[in-house]
N, C-alpha and C positions, 0 to 999 in steps of 0.2 A: 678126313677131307669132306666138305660140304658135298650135297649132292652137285652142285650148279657147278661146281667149279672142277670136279670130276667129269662131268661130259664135256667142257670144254677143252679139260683136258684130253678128253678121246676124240673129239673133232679136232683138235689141232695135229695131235696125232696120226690122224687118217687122213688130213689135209696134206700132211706133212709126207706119205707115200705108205703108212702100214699098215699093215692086213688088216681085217676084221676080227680075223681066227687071233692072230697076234695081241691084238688090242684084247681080246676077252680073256686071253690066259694070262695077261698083264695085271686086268683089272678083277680079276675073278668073275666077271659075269659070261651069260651066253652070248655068241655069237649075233642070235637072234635081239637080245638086248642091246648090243653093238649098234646094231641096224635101226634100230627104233630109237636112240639116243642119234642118232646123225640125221634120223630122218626129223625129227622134234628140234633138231639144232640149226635145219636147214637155213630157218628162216631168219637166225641171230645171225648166222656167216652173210646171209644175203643184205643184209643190212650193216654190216661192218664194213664189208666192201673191204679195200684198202687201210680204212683207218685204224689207227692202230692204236691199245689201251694206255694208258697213264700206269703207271705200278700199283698195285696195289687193289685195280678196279676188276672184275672179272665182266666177260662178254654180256653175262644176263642181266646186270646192274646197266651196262650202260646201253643196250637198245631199250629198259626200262626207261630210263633217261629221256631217253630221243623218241620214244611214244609219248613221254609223259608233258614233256616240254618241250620237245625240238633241238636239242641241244646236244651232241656228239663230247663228252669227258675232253676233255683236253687239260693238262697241268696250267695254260692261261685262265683257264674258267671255270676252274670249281667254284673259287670264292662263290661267284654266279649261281653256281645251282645251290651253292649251299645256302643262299640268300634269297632261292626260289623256293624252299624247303616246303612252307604251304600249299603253292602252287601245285606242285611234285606229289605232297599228302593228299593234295583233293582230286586229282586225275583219275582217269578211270584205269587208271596201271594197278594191278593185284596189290595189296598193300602189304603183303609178306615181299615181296619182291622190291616194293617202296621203300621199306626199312632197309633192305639189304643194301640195295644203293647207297642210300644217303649213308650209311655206316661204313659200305668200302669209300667211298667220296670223300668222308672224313679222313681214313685211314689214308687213303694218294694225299692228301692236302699234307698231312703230319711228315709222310715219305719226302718229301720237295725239300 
C-alpha cells in the first residue's frame, strides 16, 4: 500500500470514530505516528470538505489538483484536467505528487 493512501486510510478511520491505539495496532505503527499522520492530514480533510472522490483518486492527488488548478476530481471533468496536464506539470504542486495525480485521474477516467 502507497504511503498516501495508507494515511488516508487512518484518517478516514479516525474520522470514522477509532482509537488512535486501534489504528496503530491495525497499521503497525505508533500511536505517536497515528498522531502525526492526522495531524499532516489535517489540512487535505479540511479542504475536502464534503466532496467526495471519484474511484480510483485518493485525497492527496486530488487537493494536489485543486492547488494546482482549481478544480475539485469530479467523474464530469477529468477529461479537463487531463487536458490541463501542462498546466498541472507547471504549478508549483511537488511534482512527485503531479505525477500521482495525473496517474490516479487516468486510472478514475478508465474506472467510468
Amino acid at each position: 500500500m502507497e504511503r498516501h493512501i495508507r494515511n488516508q486510510a487512518i484518517t478516514e478511520a479516525y474520522e470514522a470514530g477509532e482509537h488512535i491505539t486501534a489504528l496503530a495496532e491495525r497499521f503497525g505503527l505508533k500511536p505517536t505516528s497515528i498522531k502525526q499522520i492526522l495531524k499532516d492530514f489535517k489540512f487535505n480533510t479540511r479542504i475536502r470538505g464534503e466532496q467526495t472522490l471519484p474511484d480510483g483518486v485518493s485525497l492527496v492527488a486530488a487537493v494536489t489538483i485543486v492547488q494546482a488548478i482549481g478544480i475539485w476530481p469530479a467523474p464530469p471533468n477529468l477529461d479537463e484536467i487531463l487536458d490541463r496536464r501542462i498546466e498541472l506539470l507547471r504549478s508549483a504542486a511537488h511534482g512527485k505528487l503531479v505525477n500521482i495525480a495525473l496517474a490516479e485521474i487516468q486510472t478514475a477516467k478508465t474506472l467510468q
